[in-house]
C-alpha positions in Angstrom: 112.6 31.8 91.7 116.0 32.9 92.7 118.4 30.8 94.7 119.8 34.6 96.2 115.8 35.0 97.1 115.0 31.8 98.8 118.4 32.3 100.9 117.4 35.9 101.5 114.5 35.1 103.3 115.5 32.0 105.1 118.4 34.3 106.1 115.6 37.0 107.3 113.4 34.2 109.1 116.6 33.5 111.3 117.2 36.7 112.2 113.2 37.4 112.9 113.5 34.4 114.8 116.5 34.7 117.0 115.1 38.2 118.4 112.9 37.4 121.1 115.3 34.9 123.2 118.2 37.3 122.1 116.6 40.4 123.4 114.3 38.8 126.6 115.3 34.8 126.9 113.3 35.0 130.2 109.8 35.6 128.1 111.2 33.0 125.2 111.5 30.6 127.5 108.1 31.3 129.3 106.5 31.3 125.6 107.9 28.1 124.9 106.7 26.6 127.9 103.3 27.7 126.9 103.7 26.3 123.2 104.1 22.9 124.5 101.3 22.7 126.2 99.6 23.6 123.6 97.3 20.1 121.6 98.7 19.6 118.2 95.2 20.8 116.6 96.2 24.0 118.3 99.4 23.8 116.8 98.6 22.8 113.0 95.8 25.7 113.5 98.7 28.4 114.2 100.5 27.0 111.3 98.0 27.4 109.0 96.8 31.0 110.1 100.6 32.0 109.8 101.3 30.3 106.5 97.7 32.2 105.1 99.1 35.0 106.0 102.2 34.9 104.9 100.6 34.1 101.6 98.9 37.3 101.6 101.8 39.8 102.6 103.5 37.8 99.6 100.8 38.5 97.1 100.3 42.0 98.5 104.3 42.6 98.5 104.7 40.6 95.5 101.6 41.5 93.4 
């Protein structure tokens, strides 16, 4: 893989990422909240479910 494609989507991550508290900080900050209360099964579960799908929109995208 590509060094210019790795960077391209970190690059795309940050900017999906910085949205939300750019756009409503008040929610963000509520969502956060929520997060951590969260147990850390509940946590690695969310991981996983996002990284499966991420895996799939990459093979569907990619494939």
């Amino acid at each position: 893989m590509y060094w210019t494609e790795i960077l391209t989507a970190v690059a795309l991550l940050l900017v999906i990422e910085g949205m939300l508290p750019f756009v409503r900080p008040g929610r963000y900050k509520q969502m956060v909240a929520q997060i951590v209360r969260l147990s850390d099964n509940h946590l690695r579960l969310f991981g996983l479910a996002a990284m499966i799908i991420g895996l799939l929109l990459l093979f569907v995208v990619r494939g």
